[in-house]
N, CA, C and O atoms as a printed pandas DataFrame, in Angstrom:
     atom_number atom_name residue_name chain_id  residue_number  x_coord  y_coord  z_coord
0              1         N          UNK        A               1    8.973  -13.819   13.552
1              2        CA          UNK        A               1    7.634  -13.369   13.215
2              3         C          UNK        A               1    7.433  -11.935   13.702
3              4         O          UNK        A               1    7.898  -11.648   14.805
4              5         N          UNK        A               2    6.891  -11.155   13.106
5              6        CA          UNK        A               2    6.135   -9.519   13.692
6              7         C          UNK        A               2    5.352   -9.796   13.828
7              8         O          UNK        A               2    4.836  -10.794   13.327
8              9         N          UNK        A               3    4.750   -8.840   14.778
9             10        CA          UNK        A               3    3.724   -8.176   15.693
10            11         C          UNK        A               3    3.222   -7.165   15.019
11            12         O          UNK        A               3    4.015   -6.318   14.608
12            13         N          UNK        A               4    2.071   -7.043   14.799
13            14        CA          UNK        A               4    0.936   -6.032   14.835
14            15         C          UNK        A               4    1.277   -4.873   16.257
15            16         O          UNK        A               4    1.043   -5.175   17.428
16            17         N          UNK        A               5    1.932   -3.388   15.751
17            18        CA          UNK        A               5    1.772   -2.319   16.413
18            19         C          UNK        A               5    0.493   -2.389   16.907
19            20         O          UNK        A               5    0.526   -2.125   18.109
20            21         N          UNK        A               6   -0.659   -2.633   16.509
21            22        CA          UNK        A               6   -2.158   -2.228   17.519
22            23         C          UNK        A               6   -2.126   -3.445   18.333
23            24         O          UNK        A               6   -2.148   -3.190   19.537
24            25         N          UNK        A               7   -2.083   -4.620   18.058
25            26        CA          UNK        A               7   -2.732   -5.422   18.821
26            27         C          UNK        A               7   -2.007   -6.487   19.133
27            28         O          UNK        A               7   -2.575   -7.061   20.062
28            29         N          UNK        A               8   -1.179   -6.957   18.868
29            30        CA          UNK        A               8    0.385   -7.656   18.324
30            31         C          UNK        A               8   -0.040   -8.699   17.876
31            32         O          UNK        A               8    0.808   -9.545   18.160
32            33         N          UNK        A               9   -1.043   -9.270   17.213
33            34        CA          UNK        A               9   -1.018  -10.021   16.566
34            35         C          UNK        A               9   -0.162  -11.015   15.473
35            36         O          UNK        A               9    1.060  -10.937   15.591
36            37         N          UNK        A              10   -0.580  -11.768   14.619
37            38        CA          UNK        A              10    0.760  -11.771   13.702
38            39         C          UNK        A              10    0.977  -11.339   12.795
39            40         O          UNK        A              10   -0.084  -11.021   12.258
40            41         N          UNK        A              11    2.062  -11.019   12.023
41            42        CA          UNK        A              11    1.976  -10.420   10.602
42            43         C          UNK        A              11    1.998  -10.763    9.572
43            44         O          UNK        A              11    2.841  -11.659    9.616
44            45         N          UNK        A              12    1.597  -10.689    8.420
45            46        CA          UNK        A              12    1.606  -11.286    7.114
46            47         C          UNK        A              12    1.793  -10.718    6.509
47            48         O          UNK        A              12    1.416   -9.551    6.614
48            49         N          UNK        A              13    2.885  -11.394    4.895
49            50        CA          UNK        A              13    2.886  -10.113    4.269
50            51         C          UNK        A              13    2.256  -10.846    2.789
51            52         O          UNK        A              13    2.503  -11.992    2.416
52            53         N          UNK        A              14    1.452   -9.917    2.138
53            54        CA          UNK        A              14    0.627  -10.478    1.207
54            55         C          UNK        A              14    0.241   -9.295   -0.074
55            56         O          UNK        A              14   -0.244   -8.174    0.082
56            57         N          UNK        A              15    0.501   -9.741   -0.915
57            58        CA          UNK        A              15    0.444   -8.538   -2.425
58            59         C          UNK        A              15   -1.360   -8.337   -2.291
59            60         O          UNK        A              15   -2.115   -9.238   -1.926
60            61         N          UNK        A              16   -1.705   -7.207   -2.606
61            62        CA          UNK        A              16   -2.876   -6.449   -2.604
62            63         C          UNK        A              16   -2.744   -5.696   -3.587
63            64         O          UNK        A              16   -1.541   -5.598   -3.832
64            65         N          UNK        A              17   -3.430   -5.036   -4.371
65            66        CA          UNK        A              17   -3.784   -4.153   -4.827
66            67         C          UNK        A              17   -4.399   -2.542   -3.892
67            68         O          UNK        A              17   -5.338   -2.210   -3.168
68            69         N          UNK        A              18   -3.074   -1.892   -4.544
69            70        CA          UNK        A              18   -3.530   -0.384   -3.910
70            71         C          UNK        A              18   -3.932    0.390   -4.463
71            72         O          UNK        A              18   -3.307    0.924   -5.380
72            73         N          UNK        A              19   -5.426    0.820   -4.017
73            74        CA          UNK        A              19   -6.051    2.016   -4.438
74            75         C          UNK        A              19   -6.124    3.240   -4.082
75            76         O          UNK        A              19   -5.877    3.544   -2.915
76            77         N          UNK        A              20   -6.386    3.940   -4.775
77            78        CA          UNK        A              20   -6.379    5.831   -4.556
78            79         C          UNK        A              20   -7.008    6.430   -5.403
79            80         O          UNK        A              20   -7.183    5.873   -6.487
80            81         N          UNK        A              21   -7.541    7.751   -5.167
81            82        CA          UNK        A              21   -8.176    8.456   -5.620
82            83         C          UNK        A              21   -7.780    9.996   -6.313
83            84         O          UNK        A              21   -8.302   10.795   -5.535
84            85         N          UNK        A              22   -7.272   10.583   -7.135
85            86        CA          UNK        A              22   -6.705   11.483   -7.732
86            87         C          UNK        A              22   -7.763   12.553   -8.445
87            88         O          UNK        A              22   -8.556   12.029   -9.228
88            89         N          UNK        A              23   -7.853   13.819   -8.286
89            90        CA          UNK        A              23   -8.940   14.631   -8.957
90            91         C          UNK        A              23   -9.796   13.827   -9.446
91            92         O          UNK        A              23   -9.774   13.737  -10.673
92            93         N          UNK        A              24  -11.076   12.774   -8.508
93            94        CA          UNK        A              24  -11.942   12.509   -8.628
94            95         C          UNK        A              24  -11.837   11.112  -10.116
95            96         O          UNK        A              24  -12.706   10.735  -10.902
96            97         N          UNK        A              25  -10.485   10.725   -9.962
97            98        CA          UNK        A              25  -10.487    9.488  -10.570
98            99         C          UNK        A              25   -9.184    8.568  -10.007
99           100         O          UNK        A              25   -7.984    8.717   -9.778
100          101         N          UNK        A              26  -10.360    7.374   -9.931
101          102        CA          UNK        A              26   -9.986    6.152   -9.280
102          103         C          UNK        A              26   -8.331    5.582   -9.773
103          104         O          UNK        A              26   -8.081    5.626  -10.977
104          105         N          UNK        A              27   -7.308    5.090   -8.862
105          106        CA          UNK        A              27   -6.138    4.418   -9.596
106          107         C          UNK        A              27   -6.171    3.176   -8.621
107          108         O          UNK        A              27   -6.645    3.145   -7.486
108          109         N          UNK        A              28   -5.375    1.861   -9.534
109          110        CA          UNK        A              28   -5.119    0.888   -8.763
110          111         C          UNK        A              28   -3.925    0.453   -9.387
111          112         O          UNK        A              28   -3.817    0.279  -10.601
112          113         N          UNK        A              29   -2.867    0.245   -8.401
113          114        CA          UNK        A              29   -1.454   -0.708   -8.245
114          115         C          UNK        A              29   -1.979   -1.699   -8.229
115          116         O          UNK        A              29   -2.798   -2.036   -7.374
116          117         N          UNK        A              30   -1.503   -2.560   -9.457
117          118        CA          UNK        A              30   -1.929   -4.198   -8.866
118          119         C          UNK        A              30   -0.618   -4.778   -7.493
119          120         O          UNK        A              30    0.399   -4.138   -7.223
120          121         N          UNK        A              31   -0.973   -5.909   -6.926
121          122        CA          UNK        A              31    0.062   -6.584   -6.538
122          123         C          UNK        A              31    1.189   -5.672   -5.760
123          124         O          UNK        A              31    2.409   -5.791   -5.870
124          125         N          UNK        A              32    0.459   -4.716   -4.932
125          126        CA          UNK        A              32    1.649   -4.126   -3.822
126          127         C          UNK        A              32    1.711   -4.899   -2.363
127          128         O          UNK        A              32    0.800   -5.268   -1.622
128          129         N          UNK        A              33    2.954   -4.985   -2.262
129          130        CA          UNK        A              33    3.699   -5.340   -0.726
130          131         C          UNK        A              33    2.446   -5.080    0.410
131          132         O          UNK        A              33    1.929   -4.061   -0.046
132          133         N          UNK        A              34    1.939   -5.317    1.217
133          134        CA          UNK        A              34    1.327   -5.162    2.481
134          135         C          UNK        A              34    1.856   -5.633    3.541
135          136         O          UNK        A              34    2.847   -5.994    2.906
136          137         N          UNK        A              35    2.089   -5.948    4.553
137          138        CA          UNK        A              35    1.740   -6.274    5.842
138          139         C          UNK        A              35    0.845   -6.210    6.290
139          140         O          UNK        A              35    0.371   -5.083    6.433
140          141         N          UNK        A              36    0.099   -7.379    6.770
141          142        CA          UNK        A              36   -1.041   -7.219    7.033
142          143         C          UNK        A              36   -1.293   -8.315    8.435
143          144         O          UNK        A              36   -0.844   -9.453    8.577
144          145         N          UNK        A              37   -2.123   -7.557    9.324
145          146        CA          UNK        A              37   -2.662   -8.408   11.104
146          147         C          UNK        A              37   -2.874   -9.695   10.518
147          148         O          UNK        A              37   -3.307   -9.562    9.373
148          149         N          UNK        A              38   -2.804  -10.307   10.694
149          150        CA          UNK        A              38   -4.061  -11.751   10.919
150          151         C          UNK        A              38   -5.216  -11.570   11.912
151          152         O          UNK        A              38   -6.263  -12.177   11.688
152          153         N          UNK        A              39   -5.131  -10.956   12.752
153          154        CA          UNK        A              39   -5.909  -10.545   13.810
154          155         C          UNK        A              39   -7.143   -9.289   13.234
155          156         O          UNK        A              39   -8.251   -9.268   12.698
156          157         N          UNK        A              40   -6.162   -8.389   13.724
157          158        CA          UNK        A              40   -7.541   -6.927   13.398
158          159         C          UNK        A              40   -7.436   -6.579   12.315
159          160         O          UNK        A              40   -8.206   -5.639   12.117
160          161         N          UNK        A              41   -6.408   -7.046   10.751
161          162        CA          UNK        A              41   -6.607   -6.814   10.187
162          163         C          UNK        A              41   -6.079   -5.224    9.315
163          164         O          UNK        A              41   -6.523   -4.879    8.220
164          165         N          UNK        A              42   -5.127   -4.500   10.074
165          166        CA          UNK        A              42   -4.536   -3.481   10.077
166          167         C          UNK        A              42   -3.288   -4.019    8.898
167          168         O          UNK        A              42   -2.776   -5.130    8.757
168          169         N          UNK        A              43   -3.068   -2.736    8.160
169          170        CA          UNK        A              43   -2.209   -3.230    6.824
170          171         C          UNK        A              43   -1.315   -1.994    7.086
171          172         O          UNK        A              43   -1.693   -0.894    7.491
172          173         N          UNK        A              44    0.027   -2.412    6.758
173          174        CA          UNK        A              44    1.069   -1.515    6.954
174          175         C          UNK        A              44    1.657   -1.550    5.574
175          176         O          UNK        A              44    1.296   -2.419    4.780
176          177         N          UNK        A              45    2.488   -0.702    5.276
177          178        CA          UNK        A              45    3.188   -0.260    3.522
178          179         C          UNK        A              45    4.602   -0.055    4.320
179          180         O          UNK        A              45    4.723    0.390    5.462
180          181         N          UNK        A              46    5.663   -0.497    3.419
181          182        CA          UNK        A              46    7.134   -0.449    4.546
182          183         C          UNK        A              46    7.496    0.617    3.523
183          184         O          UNK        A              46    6.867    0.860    2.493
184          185         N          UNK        A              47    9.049    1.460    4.128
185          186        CA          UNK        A              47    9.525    3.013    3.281
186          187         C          UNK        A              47    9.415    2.079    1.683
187          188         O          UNK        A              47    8.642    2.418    0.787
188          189         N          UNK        A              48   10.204    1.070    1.605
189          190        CA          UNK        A              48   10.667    0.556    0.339
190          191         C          UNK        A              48    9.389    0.316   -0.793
191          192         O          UNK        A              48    9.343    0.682   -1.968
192          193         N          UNK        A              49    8.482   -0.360   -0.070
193          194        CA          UNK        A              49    7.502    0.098   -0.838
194          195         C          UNK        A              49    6.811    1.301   -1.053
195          196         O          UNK        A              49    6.203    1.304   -2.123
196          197         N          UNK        A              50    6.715    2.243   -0.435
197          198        CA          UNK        A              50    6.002    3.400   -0.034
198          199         C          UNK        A              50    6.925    4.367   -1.464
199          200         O          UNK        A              50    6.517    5.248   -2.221
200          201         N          UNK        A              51    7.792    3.931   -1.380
201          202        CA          UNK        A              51    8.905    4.753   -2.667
202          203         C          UNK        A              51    8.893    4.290   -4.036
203          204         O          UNK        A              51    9.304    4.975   -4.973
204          205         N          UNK        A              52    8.275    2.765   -4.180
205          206        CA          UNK        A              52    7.428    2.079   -5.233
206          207         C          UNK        A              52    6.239    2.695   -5.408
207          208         O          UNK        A              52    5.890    2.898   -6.571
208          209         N          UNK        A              53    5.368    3.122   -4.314
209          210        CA          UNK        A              53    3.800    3.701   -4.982
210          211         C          UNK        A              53    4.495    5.324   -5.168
211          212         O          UNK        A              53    3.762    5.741   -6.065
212          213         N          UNK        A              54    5.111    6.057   -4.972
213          214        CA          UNK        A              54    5.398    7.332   -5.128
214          215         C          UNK        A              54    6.336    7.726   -6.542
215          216         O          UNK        A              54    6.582    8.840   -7.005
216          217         N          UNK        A              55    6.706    6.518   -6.976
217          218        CA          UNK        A              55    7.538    6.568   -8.019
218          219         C          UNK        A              55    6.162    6.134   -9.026
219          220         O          UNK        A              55    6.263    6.777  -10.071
220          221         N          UNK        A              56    5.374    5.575   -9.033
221          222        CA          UNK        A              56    4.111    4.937  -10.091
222          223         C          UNK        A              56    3.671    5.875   -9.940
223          224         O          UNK        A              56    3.591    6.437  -11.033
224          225         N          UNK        A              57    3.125    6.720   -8.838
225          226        CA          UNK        A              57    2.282    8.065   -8.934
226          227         C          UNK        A              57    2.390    8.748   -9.700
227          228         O          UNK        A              57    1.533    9.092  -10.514
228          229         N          UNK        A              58    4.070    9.290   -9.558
229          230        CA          UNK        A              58    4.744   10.358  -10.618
230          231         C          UNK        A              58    4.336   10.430  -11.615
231          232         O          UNK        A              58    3.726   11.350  -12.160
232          233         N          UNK        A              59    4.818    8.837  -12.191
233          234        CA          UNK        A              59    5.010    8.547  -13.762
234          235         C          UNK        A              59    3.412    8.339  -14.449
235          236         O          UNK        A              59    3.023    8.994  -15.416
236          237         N          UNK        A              60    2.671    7.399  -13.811
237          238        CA          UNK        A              60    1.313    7.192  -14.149
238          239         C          UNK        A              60    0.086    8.580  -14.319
239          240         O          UNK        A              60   -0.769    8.708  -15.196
240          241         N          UNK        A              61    0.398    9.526  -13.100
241          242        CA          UNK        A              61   -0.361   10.026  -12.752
242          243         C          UNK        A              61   -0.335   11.783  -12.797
243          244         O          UNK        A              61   -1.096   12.508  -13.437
244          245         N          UNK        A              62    0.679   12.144  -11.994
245          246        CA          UNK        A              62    1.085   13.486  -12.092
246          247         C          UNK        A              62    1.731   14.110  -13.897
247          248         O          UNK        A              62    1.390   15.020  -14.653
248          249         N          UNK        A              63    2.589   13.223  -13.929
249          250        CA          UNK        A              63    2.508   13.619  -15.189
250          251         C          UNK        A              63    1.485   13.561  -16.391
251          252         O          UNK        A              63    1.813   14.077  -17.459
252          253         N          UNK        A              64    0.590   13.115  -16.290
253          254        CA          UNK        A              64   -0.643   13.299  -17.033
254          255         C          UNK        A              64   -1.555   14.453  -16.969
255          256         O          UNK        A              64   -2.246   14.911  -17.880
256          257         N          UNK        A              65   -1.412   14.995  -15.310
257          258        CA          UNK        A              65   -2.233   15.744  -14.986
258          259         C          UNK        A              65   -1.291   17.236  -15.349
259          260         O          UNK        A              65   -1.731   18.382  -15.257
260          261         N          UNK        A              66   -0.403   16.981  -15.622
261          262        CA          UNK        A              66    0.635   18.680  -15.678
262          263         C          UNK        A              66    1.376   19.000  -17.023
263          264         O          UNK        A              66    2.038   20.032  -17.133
């Protein structure tokens, strides 16, 4: 089991939807990776996913805007 860096609680890992905000318009990832406290509630994104929302950014987003 992991620990919660703030509080060590336990960890969970549970699909969420990630949101962001881009020149004043809203985006949402359905169903991304989290880690998330059971406790305080603190949500962590691991590299592997973090390279999943940066690769959707690209394609979804930047390239629209350029």
């Amino acid at each position: 089991m992991k620990n919660c860096v703030i509080c060590k609680g336990q960890i969970q890992t549970k699909y969420l939807d990630f949101i962001f905000k881009f020149n004043n318009q809203k985006y949402t990832i359905p169903k991304i990776k989290h880690e998330v406290c059971s406790q305080c509630g603190e949500k962590f994104i691991d590299e592997e996913t973090n390279i999943l929302i940066d690769k959707w950014v690209e394609e979804n987003v930047y390239k629209k805007h350029n």
